[in-house]
C-alpha positions as CSV (number, residue, x, y, z in Angstrom):
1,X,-5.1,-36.8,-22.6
2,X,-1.4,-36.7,-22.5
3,X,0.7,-34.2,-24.6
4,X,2.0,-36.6,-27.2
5,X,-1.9,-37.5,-28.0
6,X,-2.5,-33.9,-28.1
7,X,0.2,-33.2,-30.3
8,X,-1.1,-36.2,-32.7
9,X,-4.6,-35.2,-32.4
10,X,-3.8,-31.7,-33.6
11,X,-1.6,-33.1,-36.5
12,X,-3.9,-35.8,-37.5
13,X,-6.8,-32.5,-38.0
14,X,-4.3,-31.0,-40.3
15,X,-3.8,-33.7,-42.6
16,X,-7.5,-34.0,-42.6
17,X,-7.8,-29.5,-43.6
18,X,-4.7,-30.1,-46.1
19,X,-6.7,-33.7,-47.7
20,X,-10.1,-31.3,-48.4
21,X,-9.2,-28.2,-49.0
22,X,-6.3,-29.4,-51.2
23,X,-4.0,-26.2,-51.3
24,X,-0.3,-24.9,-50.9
25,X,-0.8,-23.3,-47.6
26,X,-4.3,-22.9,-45.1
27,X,-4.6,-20.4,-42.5
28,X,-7.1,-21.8,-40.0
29,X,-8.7,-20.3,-36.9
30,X,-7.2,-22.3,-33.9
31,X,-10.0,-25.3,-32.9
32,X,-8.5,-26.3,-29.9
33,X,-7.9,-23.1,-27.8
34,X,-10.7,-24.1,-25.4
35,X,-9.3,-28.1,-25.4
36,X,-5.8,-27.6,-25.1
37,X,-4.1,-25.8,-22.6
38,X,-0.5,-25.5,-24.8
39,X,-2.8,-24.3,-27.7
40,X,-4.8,-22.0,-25.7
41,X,-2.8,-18.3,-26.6
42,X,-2.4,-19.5,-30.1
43,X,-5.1,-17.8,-32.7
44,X,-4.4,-19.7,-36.0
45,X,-3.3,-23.1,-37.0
46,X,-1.2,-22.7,-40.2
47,X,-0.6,-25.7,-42.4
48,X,2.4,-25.3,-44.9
49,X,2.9,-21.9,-44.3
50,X,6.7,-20.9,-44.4
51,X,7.8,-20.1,-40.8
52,X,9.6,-17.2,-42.4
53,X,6.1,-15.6,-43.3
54,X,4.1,-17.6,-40.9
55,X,2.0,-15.4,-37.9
56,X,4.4,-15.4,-34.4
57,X,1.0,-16.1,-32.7
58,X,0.5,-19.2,-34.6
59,X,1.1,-23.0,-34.7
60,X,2.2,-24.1,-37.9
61,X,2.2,-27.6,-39.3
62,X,5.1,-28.6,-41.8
63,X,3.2,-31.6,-44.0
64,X,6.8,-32.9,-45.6
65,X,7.9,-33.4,-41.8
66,X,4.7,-34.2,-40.2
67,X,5.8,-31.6,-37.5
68,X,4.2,-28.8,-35.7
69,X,6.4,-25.7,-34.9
70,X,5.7,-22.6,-32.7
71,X,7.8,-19.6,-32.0
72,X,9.1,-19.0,-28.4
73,X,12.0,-16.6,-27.5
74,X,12.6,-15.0,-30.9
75,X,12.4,-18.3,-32.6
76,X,10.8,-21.3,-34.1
77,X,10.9,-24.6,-32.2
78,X,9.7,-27.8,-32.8
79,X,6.8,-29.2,-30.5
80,X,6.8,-32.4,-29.5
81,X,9.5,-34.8,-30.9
């Protein structure tokens, strides 16, 4: 599996978290650690958390922008494209 069909495969579970659980923001224990190398040092998957608040050890998923984001260097970058 390539990066850009991990980077989907990881968004696609968080539309599917964010559809059930239908809230403003989840906090989710990382799934993929053991599937994923890039996710592997990253302990939560946060969906529609503010980066501002969000965890530095986490990935977080912006739903508007259908982007994941992860902080590297003192700051929040995009992953992927």
């Amino acid at each position: 599996m390539n990066n850009t069909q991990e980077i989907e495969k990881v968004k696609d579970w968080c539309k599917k978290i964010k559809k059930e659980r239908n809230r403003i923001y989840i906090i989710e224990r990382n799934p993929f650690k053991d599937e994923i190398s890039w996710m592997r040092n990253k302990v939560f998957v946060e969906i529609d958390r503010p980066r501002e608040i969000a965890n530095k050890h986490s990935v977080v998923y912006d739903s508007p922008t259908n982007s994941l984001w992860e902080y590297m260097n003192g700051s929040w970058r995009k992953i992927g494209k």
